[in-house]
C-alpha positions in Angstrom: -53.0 15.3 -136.2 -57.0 14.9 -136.9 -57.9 12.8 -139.2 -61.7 12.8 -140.2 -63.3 10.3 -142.0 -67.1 9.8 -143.2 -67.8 6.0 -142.1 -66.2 3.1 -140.4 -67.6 0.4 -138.1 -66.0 1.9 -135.1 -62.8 4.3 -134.6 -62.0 1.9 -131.6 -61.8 -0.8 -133.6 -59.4 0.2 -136.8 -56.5 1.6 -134.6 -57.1 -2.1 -132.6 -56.6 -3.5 -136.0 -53.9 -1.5 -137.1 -52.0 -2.4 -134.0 -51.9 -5.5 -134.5 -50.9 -5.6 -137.9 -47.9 -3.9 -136.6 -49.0 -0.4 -137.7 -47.0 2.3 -135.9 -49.3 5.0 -134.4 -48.3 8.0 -133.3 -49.5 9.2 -129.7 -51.5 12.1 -130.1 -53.3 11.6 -133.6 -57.0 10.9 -133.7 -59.5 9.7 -135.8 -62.7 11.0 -135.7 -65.6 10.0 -137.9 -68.9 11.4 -139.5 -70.6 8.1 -138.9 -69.9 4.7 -137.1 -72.1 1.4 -138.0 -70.5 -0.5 -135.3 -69.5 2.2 -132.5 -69.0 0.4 -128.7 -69.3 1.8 -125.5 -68.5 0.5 -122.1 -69.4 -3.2 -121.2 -70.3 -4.2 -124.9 -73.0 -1.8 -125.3 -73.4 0.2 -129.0 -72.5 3.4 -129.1 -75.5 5.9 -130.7 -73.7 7.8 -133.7 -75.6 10.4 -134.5 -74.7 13.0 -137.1 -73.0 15.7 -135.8 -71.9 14.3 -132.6 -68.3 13.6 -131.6 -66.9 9.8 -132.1 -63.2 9.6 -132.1 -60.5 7.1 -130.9 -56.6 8.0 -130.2 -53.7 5.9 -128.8 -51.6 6.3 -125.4 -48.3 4.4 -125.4 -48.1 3.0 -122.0 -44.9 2.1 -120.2 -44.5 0.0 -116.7 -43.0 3.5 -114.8 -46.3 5.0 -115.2 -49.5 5.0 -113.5 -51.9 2.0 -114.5 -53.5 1.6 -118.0 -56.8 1.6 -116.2 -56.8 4.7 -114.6 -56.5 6.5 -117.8 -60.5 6.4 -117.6 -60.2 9.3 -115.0 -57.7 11.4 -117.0 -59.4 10.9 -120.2 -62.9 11.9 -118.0 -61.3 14.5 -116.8 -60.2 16.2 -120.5 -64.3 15.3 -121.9 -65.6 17.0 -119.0 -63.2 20.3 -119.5 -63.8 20.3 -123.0 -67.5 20.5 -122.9 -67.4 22.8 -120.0 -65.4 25.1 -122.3 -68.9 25.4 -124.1 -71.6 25.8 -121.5 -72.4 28.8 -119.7 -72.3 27.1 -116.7 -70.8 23.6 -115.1 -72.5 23.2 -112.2 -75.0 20.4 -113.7 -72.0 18.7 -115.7 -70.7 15.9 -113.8 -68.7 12.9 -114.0 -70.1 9.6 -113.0 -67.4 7.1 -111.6 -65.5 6.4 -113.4 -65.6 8.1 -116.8 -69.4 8.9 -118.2 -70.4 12.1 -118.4 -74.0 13.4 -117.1 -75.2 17.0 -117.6 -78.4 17.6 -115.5 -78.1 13.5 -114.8 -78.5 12.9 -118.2 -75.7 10.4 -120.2 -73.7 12.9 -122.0 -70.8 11.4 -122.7 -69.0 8.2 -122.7 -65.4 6.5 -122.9 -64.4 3.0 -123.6 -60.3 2.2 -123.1 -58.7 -0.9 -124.8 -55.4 -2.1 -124.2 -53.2 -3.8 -126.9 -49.8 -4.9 -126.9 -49.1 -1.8 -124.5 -50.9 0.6 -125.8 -53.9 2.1 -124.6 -56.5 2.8 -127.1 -58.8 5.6 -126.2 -62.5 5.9 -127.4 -64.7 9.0 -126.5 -68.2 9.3 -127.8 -70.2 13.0 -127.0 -73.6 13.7 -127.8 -73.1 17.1 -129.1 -76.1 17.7 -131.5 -78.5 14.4 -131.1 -79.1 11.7 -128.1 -80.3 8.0 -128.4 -83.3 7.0 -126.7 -81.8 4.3 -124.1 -83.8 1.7 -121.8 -82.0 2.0 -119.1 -81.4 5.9 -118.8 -81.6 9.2 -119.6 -79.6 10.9 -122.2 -79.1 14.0 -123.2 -77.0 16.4 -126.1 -76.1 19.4 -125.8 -77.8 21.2 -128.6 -80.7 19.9 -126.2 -79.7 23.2 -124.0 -79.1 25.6 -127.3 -75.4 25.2 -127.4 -74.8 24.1 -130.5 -70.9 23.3 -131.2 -69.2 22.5 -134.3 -67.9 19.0 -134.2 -64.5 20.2 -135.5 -63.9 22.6 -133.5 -64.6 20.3 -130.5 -62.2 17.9 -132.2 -59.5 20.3 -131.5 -60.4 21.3 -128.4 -60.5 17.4 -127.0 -57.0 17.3 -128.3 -55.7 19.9 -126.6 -57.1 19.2 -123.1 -56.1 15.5 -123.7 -52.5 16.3 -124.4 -52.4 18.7 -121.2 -54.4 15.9 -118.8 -52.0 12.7 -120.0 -48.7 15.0 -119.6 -50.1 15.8 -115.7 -50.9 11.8 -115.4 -47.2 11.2 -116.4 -45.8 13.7 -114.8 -47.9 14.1 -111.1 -48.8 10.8 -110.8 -52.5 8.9 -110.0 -53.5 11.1 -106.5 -53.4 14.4 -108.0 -55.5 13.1 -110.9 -57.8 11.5 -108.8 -58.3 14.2 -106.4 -59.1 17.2 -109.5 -61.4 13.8 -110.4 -63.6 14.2 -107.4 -63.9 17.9 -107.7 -66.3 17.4 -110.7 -68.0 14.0 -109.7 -71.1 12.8 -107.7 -70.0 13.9 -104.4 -69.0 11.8 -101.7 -72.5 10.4 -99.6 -74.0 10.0 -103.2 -76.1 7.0 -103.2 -75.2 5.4 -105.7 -76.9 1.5 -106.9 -73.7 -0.4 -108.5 -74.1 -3.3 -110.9 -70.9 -5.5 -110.5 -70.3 -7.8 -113.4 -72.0 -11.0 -112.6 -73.2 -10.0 -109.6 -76.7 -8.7 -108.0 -77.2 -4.9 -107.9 -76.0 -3.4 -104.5 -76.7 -0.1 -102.7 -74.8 2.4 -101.2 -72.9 5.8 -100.3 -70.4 7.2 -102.2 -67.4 7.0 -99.8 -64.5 8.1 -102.2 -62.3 6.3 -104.3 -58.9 4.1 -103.2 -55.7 5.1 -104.0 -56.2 3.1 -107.2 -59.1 4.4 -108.6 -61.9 1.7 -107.4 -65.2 3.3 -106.2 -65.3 3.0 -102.6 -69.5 2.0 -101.4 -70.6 2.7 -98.0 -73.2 -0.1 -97.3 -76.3 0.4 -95.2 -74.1 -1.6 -92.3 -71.1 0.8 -92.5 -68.8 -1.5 -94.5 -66.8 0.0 -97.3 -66.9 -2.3 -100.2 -64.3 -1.4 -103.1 -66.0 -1.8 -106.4 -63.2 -2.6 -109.4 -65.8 -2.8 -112.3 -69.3 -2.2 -113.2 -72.8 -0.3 -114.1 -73.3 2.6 -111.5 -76.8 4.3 -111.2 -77.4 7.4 -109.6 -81.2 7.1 -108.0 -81.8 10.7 -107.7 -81.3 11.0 -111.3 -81.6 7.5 -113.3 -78.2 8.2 -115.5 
């Protein structure tokens, strides 16, 4: 089910608050909204919430046999990026940026934001279908920005759907086949890539893959790998 409401603060935030009242929700269902006053992104960072654009939260009931909460960022990634490929005449400028934003052309297209809560795994996407904000840091970008223009709705649906298909293949396969279809659509290894660890000074590198859990793998100017767990990645080539 789709539920579709005009306002809230953030979608993130009232299945978090229904949860822990207690409220059962139902894996699958999703609420979307017109219009958030308080949407989040990744890192604490607002979300833009343009009219038009897709903002919408669902709920994953975790369990300790499968694959980590975490790594739900690439299957969730993984469903954004097939359901706006669905709409553009081409995907070869649509590409996933460790782990889960979305650039088209290197331009922010998309985001996700996960949230776990009393094992459950509440799933935020945000997609700039008609509108972009104007961000300090980088470029962004919508899609109506390359004259596809797609109905909110029906890109509703269509996020179900691959969602759905992506979580049963998480379940089923396991991590390393998600993270291998991951790297199909993503910078490609020998990117450089400048990586913001929380806390930390900015540090350089190549792209060298990912570890069998999902952390971005950097390949330092002296050939040492370093495993990044968290933080802000920056493509050079292309600011997003």
């Amino acid at each position: 089910m789709i539920r579709y409401i005009e306002e809230t603060g953030s979608t993130n935030f009232d299945l978090v608050d229904r949860l822990k009242r207690g409220d059962y929700l139902p894996e699958g269902d999703w609420l979307v909204a017109d219009r958030q006053s308080q949407g989040r992104g990744r890192l604490g960072r607002d979300w833009f919430d343009g009219s038009g654009n897709f903002m919408g939260s669902t709920v994953v009931h975790w369990g300790p046999s499968q694959p980590a909460p975490s790594t739900l960022a690439f299957v969730v990634a993984l469903a954004v990026h097939e359901a706006v490929g669905g709409f553009l005449p081409s995907r070869d400028d649509l590409v996933i940026k460790w782990p889960n934003d979305l650039l088209l052309n290197g331009a922010k297209l998309a985001g996700v934001l996960l949230e776990m809560i009393q094992g459950r795994v509440v799933v935020g996407v945000g997609v700039n279908l008609c509108s972009a904000p104007d961000l300090p840091d980088r470029p962004a970008t919508s899609l109506c920005a390359y004259g596809v223009t797609v109905d909110r709705d029906t890109f509703a649906e269509r996020l179900h759907e691959v969602f759905t298909l992506e979580l049963e293949r998480w379940r089923g396969a396991g991590l390393a086949p998600v993270l291998r279809r991951w790297q199909t659509v993503a910078h490609p290894e020998g990117t450089v890539l400048r990586v913001h660890p929380p806390g930390e000074e900015p540090v350089s590198g190549r792209f060298a893959g990912l570890s069998p859990e999902g952390s971005l793998r950097l390949r330092c100017a002296d050939e040492t790998v370093r495993e990044i767990h968290a933080g802000d990645v920056f493509l050079p080539d292309s600011p997003g």
